[in-house]
C-alpha positions in Angstrom: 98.8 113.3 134.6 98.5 112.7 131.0 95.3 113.5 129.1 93.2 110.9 127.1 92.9 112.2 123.4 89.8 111.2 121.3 90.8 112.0 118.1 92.3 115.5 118.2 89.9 116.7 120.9 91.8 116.2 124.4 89.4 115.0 127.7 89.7 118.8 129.2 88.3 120.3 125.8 86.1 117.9 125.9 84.9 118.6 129.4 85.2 122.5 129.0 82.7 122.0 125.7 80.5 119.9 128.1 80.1 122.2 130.7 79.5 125.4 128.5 76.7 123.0 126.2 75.0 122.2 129.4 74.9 125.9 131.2 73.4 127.1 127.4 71.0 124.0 128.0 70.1 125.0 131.1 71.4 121.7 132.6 72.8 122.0 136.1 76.3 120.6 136.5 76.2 118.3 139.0 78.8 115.8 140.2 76.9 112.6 138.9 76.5 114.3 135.7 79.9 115.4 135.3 81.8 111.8 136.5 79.3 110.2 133.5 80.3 112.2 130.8 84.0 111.6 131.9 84.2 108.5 132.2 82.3 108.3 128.9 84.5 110.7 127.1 87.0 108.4 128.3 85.8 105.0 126.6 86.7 103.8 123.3 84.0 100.9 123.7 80.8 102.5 123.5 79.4 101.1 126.6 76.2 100.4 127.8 74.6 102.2 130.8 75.1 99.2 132.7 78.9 99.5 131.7 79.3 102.9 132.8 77.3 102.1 136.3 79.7 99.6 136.8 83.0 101.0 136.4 81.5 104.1 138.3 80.6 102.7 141.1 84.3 101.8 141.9 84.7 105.4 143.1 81.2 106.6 143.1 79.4 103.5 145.5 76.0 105.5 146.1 75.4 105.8 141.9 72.1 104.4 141.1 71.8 102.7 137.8 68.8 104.5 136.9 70.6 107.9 137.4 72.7 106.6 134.9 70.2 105.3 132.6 68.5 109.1 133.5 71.6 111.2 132.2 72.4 109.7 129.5 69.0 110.1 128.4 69.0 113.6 129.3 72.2 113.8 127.6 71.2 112.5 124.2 68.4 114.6 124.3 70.4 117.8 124.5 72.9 116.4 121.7 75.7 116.3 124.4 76.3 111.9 123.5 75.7 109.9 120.8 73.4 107.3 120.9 74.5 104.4 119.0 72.1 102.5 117.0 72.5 98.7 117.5 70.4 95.5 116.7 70.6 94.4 120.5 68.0 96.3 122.5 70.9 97.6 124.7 71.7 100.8 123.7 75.1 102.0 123.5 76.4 105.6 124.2 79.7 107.8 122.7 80.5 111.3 123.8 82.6 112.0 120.6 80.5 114.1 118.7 82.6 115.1 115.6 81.5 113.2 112.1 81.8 109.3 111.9 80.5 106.0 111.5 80.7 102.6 113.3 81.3 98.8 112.2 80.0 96.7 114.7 80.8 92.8 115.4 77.6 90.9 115.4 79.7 88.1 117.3 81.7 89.9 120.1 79.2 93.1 119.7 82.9 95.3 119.6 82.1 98.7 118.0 84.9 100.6 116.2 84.4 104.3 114.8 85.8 105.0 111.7 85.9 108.3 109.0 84.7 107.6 105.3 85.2 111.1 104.0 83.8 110.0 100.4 80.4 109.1 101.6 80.2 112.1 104.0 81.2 114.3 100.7 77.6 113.0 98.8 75.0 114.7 98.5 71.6 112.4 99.7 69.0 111.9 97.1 66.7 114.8 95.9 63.7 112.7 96.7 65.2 112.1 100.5 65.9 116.1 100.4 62.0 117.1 99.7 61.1 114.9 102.6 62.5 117.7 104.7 65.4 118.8 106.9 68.2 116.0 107.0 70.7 116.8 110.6 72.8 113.7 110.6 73.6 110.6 107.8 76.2 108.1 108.8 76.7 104.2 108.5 76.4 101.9 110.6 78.4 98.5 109.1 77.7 95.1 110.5 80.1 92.0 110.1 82.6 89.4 111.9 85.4 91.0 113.3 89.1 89.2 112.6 89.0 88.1 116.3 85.8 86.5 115.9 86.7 84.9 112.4 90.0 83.7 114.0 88.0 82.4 116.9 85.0 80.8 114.5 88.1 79.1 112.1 89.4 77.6 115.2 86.3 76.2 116.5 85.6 74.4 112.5 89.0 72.6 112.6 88.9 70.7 115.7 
């Protein structure tokens, strides 16, 4: 069986970093918890509880949406996913934890992660630095994906 990679980080790291982060959390490893964060380790698309729920129940039929919408809650709360800030109201959830930023399709709502080493090399303001202690800065870009502009382009000519 060949492993999903994210990045560098293959889905059994991933896991074994998941398991240790929620036994120093105190979080109890169950099944439900476990099958979330893999398939959601798994996804490149960011997905949506609703997502998850859906492609879990294929082998998981007695998965309530609101466990789902529970766990990753919990999740996020212990820093173990990513929420993903959107404009829609539906939130949107990563397990890849390591440092980057999205660009998000305002048309197709597609989210892509990408690395801007320059911007995570600056230093933020001083005024933003006496405000207090600063955990996390990324980017989040909005715009038209290619797909979307072909689609758009096609829809003005006829």
């Amino acid at each position: 069986m060949s492993e999903k990679k994210r990045g560098n980080t293959s889905l059994q790291q991933m896991m074994e970093s998941f398991e240790e982060a929620c036994r120093s959390a105190d979080l109890k490893l169950t099944h439900q918890r476990l099958e979330i964060y893999r398939e959601l380790a798994t996804a490149t698309d960011h997905p949506c509880a609703e997502t998850l729920h859906r492609r879990l129940l294929k082998h998981m039929p007695t998965l309530s949406l609101d466990t789902v919408y529970r766990t990753l809650a919990t999740f996020a709360q212990h820093h173990l996913v990513k929420k993903v800030q959107t404009v829609d109201s539906q939130a949107r959830f990563e397990a890849e934890m390591s440092q980057h930023h999205h660009v998000i399709c305002d048309s197709c709502k597609e989210i892509m992660d990408f690395q801007w080493g320059s911007f995570d090399a600056f230093s933020v303001p001083g005024d933003i630095e006496q405000w207090g202690s600063i955990t996390n800065k990324n980017v989040t870009i909005h715009g038209t994906c290619r797909k979307c502009q072909a689609t758009q382009q096609e829809v003005k000519q006829t």
